[in-house]
Residue frames as qw, qx, qy, qz and C-alpha x, y, z in Angstrom:
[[0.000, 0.888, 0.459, 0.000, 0.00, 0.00, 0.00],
 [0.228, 0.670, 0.114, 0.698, 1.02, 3.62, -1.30],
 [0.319, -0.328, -0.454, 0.765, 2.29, 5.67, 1.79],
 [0.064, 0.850, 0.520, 0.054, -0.56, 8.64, 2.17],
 [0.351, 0.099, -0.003, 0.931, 1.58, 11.93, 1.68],
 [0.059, -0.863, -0.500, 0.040, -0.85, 14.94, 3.21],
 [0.390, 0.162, 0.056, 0.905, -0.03, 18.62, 2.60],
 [0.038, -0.898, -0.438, -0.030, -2.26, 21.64, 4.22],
 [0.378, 0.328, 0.095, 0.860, -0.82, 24.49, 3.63],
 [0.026, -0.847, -0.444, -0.292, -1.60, 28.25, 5.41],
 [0.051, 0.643, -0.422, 0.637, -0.48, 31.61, 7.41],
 [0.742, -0.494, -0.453, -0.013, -1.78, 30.24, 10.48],
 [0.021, 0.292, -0.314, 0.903, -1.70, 33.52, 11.99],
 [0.529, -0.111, 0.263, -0.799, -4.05, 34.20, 14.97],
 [0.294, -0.080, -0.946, -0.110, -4.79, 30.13, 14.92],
 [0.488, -0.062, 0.474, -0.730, -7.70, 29.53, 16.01],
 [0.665, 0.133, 0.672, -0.297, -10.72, 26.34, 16.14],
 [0.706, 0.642, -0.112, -0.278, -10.51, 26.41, 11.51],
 [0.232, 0.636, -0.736, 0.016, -6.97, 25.98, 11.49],
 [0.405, -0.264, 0.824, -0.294, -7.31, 23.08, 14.15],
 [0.752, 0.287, 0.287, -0.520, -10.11, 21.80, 12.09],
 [0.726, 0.601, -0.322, -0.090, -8.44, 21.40, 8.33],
 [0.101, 0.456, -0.867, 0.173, -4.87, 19.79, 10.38],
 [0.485, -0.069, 0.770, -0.409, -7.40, 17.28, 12.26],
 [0.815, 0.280, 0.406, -0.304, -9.43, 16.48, 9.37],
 [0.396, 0.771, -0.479, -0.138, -6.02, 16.42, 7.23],
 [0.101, -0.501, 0.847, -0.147, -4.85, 13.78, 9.52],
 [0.636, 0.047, 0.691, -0.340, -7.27, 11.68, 9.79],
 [0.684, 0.672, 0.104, -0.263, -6.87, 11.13, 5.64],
 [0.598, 0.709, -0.357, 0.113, -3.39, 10.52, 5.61],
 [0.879, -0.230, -0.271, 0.317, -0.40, 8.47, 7.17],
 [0.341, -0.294, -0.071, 0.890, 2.24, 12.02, 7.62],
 [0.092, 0.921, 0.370, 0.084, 0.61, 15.01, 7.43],
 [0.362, 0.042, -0.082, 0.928, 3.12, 18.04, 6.71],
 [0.057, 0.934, 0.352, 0.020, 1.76, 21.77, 7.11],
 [0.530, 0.406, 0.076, 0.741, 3.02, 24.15, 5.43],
 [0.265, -0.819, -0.166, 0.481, 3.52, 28.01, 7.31],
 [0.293, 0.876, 0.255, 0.288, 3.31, 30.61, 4.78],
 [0.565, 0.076, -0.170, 0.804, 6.36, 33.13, 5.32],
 [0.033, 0.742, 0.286, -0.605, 6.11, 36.45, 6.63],
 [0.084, 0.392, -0.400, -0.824, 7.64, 37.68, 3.34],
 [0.015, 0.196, 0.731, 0.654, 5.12, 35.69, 1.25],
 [0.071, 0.782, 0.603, -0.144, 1.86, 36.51, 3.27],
 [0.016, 0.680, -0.011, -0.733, 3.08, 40.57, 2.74],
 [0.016, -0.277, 0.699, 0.659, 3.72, 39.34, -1.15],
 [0.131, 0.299, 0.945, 0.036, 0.24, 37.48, -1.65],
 [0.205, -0.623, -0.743, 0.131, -1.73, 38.80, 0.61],
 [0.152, 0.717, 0.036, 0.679, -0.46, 42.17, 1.17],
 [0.536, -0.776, -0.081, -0.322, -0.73, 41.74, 4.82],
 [0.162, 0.610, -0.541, 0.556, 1.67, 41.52, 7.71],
 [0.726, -0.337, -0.591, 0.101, 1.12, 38.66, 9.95],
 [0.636, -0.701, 0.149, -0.286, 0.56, 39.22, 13.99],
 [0.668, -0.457, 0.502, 0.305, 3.27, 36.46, 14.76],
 [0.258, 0.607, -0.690, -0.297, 6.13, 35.82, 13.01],
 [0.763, 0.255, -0.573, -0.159, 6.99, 33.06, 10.57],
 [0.084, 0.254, -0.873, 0.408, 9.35, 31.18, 13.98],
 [0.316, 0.003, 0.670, -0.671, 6.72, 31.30, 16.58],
 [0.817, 0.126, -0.035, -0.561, 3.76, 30.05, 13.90],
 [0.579, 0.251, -0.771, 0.089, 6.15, 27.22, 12.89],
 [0.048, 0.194, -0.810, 0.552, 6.42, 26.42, 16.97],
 [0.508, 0.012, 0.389, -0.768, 2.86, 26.24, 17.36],
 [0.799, 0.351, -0.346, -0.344, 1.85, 24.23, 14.10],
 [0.419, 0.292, -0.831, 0.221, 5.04, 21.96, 15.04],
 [0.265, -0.150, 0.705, -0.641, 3.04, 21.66, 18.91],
 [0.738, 0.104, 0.033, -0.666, -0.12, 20.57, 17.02],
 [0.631, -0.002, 0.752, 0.188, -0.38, 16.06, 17.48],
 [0.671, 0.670, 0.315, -0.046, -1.92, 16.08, 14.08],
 [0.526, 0.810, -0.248, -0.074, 0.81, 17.66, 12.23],
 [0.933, 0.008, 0.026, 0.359, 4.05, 15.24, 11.55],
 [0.570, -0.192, 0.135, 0.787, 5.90, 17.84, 10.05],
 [0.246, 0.898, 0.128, -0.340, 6.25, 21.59, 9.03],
 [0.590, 0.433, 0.438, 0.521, 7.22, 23.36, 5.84],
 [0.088, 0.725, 0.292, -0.618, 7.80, 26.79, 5.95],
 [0.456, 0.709, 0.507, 0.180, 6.59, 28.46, 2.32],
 [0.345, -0.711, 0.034, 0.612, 9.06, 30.74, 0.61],
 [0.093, 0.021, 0.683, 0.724, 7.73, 30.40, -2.73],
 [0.632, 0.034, 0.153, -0.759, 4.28, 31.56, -4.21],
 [0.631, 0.175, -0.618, -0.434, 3.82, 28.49, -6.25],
 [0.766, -0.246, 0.486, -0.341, 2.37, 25.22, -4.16],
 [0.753, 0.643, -0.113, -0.081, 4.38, 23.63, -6.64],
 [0.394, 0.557, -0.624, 0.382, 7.50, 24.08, -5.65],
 [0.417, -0.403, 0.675, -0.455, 6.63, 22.60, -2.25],
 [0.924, -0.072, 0.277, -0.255, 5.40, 19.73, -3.76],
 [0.773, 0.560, -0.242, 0.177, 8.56, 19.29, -5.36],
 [0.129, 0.599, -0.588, 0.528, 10.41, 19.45, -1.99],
 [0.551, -0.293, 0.528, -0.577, 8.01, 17.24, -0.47],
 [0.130, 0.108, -0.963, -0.209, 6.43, 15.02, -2.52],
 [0.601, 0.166, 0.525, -0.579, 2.84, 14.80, -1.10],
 [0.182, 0.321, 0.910, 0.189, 0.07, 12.62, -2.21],
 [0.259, -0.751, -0.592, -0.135, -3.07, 14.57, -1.72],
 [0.073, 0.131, -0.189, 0.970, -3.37, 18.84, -0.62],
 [0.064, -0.675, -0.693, 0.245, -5.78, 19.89, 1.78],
 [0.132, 0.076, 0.109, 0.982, -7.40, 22.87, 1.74],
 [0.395, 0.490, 0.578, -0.519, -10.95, 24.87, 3.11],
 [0.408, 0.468, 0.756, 0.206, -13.47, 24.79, 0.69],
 [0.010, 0.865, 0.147, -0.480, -13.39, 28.53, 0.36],
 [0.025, -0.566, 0.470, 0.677, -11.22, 28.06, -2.34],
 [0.456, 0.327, 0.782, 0.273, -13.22, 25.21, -4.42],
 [0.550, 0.366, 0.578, 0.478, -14.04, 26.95, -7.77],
 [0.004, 0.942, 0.033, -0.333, -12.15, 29.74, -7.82],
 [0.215, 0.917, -0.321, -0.095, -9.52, 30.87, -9.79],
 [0.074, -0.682, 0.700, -0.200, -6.55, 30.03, -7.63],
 [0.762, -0.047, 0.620, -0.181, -8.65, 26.33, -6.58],
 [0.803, 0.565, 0.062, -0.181, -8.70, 25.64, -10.41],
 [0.197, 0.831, -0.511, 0.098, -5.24, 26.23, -11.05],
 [0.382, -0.410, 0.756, -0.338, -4.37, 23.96, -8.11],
 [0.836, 0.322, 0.315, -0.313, -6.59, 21.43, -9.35],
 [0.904, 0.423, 0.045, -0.048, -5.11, 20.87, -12.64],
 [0.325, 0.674, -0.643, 0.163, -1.41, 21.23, -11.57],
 [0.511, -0.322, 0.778, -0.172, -1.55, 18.78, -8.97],
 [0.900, 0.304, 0.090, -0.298, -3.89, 16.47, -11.40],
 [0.553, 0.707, -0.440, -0.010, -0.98, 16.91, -14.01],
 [0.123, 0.463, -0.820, 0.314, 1.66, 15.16, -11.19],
 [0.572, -0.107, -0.813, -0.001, -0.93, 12.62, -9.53],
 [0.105, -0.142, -0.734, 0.656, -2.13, 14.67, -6.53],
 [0.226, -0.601, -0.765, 0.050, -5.32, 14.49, -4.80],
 [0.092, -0.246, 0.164, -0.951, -7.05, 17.92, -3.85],
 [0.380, -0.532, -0.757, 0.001, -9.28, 17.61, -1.04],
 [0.004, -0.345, 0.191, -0.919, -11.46, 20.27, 0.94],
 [0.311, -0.374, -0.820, 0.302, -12.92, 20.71, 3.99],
 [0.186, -0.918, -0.295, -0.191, -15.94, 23.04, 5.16],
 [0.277, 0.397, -0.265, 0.834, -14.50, 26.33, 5.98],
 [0.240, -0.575, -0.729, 0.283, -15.28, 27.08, 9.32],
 [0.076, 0.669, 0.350, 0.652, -17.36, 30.37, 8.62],
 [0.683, -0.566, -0.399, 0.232, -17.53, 31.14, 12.35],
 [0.562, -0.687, 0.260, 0.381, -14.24, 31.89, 13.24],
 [0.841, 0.365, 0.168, 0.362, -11.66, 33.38, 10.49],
 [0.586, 0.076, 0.144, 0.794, -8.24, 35.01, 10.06],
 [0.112, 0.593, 0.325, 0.728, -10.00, 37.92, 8.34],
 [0.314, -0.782, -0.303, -0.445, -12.43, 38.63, 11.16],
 [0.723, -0.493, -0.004, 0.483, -9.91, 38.15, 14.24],
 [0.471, 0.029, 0.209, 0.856, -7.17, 40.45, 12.05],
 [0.015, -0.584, -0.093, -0.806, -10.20, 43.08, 11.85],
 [0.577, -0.774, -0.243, -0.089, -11.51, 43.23, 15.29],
 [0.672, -0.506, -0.106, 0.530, -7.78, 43.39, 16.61],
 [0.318, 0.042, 0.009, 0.947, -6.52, 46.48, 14.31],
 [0.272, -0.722, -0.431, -0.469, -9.94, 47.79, 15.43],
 [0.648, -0.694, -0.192, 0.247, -8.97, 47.20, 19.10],
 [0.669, -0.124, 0.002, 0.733, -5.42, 48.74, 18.41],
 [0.290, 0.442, 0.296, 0.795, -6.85, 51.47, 16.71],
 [0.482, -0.787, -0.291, -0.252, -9.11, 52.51, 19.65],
 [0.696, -0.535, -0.053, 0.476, -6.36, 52.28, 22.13],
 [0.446, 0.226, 0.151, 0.852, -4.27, 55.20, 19.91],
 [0.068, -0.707, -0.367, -0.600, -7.04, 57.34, 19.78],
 [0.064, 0.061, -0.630, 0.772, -6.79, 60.10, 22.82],
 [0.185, -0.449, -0.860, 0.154, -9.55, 59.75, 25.22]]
């Protein structure tokens, strides 16, 4: 039997109960589960944004999570070139990105090399986006004089 090669991939800034979700239901789908940790210099290059923790200290957390075997940290844009340093079988990923653009793309380069794209309910709840605006909300109040 074919060793299961998992790959989830993300900033996993401001981690919270999503992140925990896609590594738990990443693991439970594969025999080693890497996770990748997005650089600071590529989330500012992507995303445009500036991560709350640095690249180290996300790595240390992700690396604390049972579910994750090993980490990757992402210093290319291309999920490409990490599967070419890794080898996975099969990329996870929330479902926020099925047919979009960037999910398509992904789709038919992994196809092209024999990997599996799988996604998992984004957890709509709790996300990156809304945690990164409530806190430069909170920072921004605290500047303001009273």
């Amino acid at each position: 039997m074919t060793e299961r090669i998992g790959y989830a991939a993300g900033a996993f800034d401001l981690f919270h109960i999503g992140h925990l979700n896609i590594l738990r239901q990443a693991k439970e789908r594969c025999d080693i589960l890497i996770a990748g940790v997005v650089s600071d210099e590529m989330l500012k290059l992507s995303k445009g944004i500036e991560p709350f923790v640095p690249t180290a200290e996300r790595v240390a957390i992700v690396e604390a999570i049972t579910y994750v075997d090993r980490v990757h940290v992402e210093d290319t844009p291309s999920k490409m070139d990490a599967w070419s340093a890794l080898g996975f079988t099969h990329f996870f990923k929330g479902d926020d990105w099925r047919g979009t653009a960037k999910g398509r793309r992904l789709e038919r380069e992994f196809r092209a090399v024999g990997v599996e794209v799988v996604y998992f309910p984004y957890t709509v709840h709790t996300s990156s986006t809304a945690l990164r605006a409530a806190l430069d909300a909170a920072i921004a109040a605290r500047q303001l004089p009273a």
